[in-house]
C-alpha positions as CSV (number, residue, x, y, z in Angstrom):
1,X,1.0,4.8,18.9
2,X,2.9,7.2,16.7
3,X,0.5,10.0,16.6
4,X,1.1,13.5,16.6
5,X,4.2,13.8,14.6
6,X,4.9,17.4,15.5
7,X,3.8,17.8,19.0
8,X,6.1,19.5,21.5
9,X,6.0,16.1,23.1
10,X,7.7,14.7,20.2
11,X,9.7,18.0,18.9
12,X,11.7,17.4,22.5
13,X,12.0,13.4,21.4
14,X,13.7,15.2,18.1
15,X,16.0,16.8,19.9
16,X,17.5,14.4,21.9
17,X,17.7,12.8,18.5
18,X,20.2,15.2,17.2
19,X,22.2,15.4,20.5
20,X,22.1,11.5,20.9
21,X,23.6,11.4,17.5
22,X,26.1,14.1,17.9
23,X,27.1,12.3,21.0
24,X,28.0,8.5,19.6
25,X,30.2,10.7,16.8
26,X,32.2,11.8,19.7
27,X,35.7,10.0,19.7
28,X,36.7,12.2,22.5
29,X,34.6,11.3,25.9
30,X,34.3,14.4,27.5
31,X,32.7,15.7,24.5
32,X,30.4,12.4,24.7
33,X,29.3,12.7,28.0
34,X,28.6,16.6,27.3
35,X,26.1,15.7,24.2
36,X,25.1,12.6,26.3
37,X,23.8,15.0,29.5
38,X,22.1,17.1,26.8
39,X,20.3,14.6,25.1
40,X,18.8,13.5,28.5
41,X,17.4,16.6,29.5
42,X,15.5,16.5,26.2
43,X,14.6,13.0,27.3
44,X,13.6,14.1,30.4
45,X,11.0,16.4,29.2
46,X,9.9,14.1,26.4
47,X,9.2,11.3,28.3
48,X,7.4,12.9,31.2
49,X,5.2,14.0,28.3
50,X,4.7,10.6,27.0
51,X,3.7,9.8,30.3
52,X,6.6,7.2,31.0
53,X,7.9,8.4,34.2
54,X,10.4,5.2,34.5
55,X,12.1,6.7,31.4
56,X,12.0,9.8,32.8
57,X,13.0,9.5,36.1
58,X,16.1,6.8,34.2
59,X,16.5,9.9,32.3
60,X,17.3,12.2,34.7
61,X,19.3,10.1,36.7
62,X,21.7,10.1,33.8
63,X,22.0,14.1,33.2
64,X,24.0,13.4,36.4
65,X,25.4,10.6,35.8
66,X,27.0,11.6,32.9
67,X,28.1,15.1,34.2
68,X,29.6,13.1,37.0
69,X,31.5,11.0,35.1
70,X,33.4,13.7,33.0
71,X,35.4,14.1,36.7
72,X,34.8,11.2,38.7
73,X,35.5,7.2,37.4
74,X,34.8,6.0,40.9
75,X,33.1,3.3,41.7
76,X,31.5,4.3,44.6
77,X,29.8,7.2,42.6
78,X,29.0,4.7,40.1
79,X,27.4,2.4,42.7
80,X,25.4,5.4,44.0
81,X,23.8,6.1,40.5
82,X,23.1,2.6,39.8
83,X,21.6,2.1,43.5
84,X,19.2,5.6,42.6
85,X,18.3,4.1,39.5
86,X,17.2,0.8,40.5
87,X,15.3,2.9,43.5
88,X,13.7,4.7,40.8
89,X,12.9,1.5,38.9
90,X,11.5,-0.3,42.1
91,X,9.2,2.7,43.2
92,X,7.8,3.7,39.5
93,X,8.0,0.3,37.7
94,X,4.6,-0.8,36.9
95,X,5.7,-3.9,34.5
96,X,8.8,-5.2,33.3
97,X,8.7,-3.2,30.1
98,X,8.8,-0.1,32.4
99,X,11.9,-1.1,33.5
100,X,14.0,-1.4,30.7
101,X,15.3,2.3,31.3
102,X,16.1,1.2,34.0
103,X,18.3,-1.7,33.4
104,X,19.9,0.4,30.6
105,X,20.3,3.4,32.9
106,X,22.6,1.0,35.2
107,X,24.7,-0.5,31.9
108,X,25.3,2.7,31.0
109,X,26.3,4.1,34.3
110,X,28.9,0.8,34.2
111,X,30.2,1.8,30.6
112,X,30.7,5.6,31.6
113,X,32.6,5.3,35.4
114,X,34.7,1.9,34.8
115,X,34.7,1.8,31.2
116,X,36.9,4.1,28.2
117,X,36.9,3.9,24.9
118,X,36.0,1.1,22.6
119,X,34.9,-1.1,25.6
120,X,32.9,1.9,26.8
121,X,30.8,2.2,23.4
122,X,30.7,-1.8,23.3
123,X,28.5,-1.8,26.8
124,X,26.7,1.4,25.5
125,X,24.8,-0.8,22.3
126,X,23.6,-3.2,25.1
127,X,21.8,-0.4,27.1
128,X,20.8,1.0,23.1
129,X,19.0,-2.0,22.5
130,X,16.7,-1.9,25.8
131,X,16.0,1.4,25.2
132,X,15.2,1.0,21.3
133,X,12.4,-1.1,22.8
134,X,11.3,0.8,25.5
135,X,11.1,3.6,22.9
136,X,8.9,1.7,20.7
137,X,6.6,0.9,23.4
138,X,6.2,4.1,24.5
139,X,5.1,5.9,21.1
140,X,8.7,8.0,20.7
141,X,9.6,8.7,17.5
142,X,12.8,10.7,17.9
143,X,14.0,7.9,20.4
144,X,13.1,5.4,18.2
145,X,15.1,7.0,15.7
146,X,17.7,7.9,17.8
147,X,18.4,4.5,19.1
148,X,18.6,2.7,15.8
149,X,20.7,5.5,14.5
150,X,23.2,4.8,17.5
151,X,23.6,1.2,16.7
152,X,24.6,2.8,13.1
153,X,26.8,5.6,14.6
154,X,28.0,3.6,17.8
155,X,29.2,0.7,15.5
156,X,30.6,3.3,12.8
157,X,32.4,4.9,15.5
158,X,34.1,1.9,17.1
159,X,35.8,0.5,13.2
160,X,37.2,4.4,13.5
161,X,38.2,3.7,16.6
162,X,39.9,0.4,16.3
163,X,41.1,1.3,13.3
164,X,42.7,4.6,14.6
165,X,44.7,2.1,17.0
166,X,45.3,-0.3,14.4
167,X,47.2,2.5,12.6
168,X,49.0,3.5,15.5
169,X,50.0,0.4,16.4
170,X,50.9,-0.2,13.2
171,X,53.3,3.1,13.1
172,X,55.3,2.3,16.8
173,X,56.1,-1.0,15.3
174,X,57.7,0.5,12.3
175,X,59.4,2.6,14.1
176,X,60.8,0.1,16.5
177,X,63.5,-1.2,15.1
178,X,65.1,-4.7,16.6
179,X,68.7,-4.3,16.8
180,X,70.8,-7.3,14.1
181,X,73.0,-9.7,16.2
């Protein structure tokens, strides 16, 4: 299944590696949905090599989708990517593996137009999880790497996150200051 370590199939699954990476180490989410666009055009390429055109056509509905949702948090724009990527799904899904890209296109579609922050990356390790799989299946090394690096780097981020707020939580309240009677 893993064969041909260094084939340009998998050199572009390596490189949505190191995008995909440099994307869940984003705190900021412009900068997340920047890496996140480029990782998927490496996806793109990589999967249609592998032959799993679900996970490439889930793929390349999410360059756009994450492009789109540096400007727009719209739901209606959300809905629209989530319809096209269950269109894709119906018209290129040949077994229920094949639609796991699927299904994780539309959760992460759902995190990055109604969703910031901490919550954001929460509903992100859902879709990570049904693409580690789908990864798996389809002989990807760099996205099977990738995906069990962003449950690492996801998670890692998050504690930074939480406690960032923690801390800054922490500061307003000691700087609030409750008047004696």
């Amino acid at each position: 299944m893993f064969h041909d370590a260094f084939s340009i199939t998998q050199l572009f699954g390596y490189l949505a590696f190191f995008f995909g990476v440099g994307c869940f180490l984003q705190k900021n989410d412009v900068r997340f949905k920047v890496f996140m666009a480029i990782e998927c055009v490496s996806y793109v390429i990589h999967f249609w090599l592998l032959g799993n055109l679900t996970a490439c056509a889930s793929s390349a509905v999410s360059v756009g989708r994450s492009l789109a949702a540096i400007r727009s948090r719209s739901r209606w724009v959300a809905l629209i990517f989530v319809l096209l990527s269950l269109g894709m799904g119906v018209w290129l899904a040949k077994s229920w593996l094949s639609m796991l890209p699927i299904v994780a296109s539309c959760i992460g579609t759902t995190a990055l137009f109604l969703l910031s922050g901490i919550r954001m990356r929460l509903l992100m390790l859902i879709g990570t999880t049904l693409w580690l799989i789908n990864n798996i299946a389809s002989g990807s090394i760099g996205g099977t790497m990738l995906e069990s690096v962003i449950l690492t780097t996801n998670s890692w981020t998050i504690f930074r996150m939480m406690r960032d707020q923690r801390r800054d939580a922490s500061a307003t309240a000691s700087t609030t200051t409750v008047p004696e009677p």
